[in-house]
C-alpha positions as CSV (number, residue, x, y, z in Angstrom):
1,X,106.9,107.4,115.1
2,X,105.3,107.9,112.1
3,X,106.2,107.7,108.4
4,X,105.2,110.0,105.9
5,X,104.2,106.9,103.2
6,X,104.9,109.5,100.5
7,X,108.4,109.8,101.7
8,X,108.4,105.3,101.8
9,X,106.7,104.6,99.1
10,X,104.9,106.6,95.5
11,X,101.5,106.6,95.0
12,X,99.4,102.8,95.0
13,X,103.0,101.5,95.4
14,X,104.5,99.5,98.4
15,X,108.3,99.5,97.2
16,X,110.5,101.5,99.3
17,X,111.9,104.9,98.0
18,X,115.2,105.8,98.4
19,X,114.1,108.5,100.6
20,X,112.4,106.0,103.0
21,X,115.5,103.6,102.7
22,X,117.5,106.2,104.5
23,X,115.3,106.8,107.1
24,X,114.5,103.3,108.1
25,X,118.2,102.6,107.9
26,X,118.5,105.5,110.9
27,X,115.6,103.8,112.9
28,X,117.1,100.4,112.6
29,X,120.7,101.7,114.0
30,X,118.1,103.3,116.9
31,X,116.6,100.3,117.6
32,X,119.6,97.9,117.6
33,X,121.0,100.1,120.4
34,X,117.7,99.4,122.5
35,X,116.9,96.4,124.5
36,X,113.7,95.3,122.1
37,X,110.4,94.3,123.4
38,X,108.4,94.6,120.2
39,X,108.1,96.6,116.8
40,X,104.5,97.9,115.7
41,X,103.9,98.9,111.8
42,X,100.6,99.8,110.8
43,X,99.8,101.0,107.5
44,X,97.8,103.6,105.9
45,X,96.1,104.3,102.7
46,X,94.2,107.5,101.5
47,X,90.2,107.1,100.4
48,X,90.5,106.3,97.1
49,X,90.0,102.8,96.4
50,X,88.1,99.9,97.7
51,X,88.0,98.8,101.2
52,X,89.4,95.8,100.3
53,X,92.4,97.6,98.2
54,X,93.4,99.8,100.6
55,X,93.5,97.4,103.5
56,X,96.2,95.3,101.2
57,X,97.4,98.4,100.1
58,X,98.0,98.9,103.5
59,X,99.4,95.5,104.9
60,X,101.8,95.6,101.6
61,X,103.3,98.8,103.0
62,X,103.6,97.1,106.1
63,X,105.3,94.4,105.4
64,X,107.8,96.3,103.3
65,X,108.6,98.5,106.1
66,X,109.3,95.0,108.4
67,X,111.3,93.2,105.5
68,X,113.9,96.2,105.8
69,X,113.9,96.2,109.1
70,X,114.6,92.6,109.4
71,X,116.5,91.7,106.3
72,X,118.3,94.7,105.8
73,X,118.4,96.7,109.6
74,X,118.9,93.5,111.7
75,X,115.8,94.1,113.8
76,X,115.0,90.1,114.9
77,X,111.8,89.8,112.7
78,X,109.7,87.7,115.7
79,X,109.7,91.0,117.7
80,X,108.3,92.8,114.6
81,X,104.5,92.8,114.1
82,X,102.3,94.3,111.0
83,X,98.7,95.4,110.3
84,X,97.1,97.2,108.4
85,X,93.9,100.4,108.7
86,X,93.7,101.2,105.5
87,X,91.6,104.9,104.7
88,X,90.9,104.4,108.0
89,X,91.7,106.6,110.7
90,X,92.6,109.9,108.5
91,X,95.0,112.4,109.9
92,X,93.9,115.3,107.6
93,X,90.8,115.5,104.6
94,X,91.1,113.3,101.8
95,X,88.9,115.9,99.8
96,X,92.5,117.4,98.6
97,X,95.2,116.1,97.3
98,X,97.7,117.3,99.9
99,X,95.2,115.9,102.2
100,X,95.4,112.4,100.5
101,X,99.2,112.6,100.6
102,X,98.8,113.1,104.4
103,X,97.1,109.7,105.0
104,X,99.4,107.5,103.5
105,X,101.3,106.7,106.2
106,X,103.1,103.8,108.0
107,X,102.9,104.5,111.9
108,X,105.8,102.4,114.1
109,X,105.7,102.3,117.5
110,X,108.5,100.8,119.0
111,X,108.6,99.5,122.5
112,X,111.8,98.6,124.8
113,X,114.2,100.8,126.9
114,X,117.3,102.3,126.4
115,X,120.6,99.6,126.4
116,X,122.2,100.6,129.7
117,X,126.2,101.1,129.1
């Protein structure tokens, strides 16, 4: 799955928007229903900025994405793991804004198998 960071979080920001809130809320309900092996979050910045910014940029995005999950969708935090890419691994240019926009993202890939009934 992966997470618009414009709809998670504004621009050089890692609090969660509203927007974000709601969808994390759904993925937590999801994943309560599973039988968890382990939750991935990597985060994503766009090119502008250091290296160095962008891959804390990055891991702060990250580990906002796993403190909702944990504190506030009940996901048991020692199955959730974080890292972060930073600018790299672009998903579309960052010569235009809407490209920019684009590559903030947090990716979560969640691993386990559906709760049999």
């Amino acid at each position: 799955m992966t997470l618009q960071a414009d709809t998670l979080f504004d621009f050089d920001k890692s609090n969660l928007k509203s927007e974000g809130v709601a969808t994390l809320n759904k993925l937590a309900q999801d994943i309560k229903k599973m039988k968890l092996e382990v939750v991935i979050i990597v985060g994503y910045t766009d090119s502008v900025g250091t290296d160095a910014y962008n891959i804390a940029l990055g891991q702060r995005r990250a580990n906002a994405v796993k403190a909702f999950l944990t504190n506030d969708g009940g996901v048991e935090a020692t199955r959730v793991y974080t890292e972060s890419k930073g600018k790299a691994d672009p998903v579309a240019s960052n010569a235009t804004a809407e490209g920019r926009a684009k590559n903030r993202r947090a990716v979560i890939e969640v691993v386990g198998t559906q709760a049999v009934k």
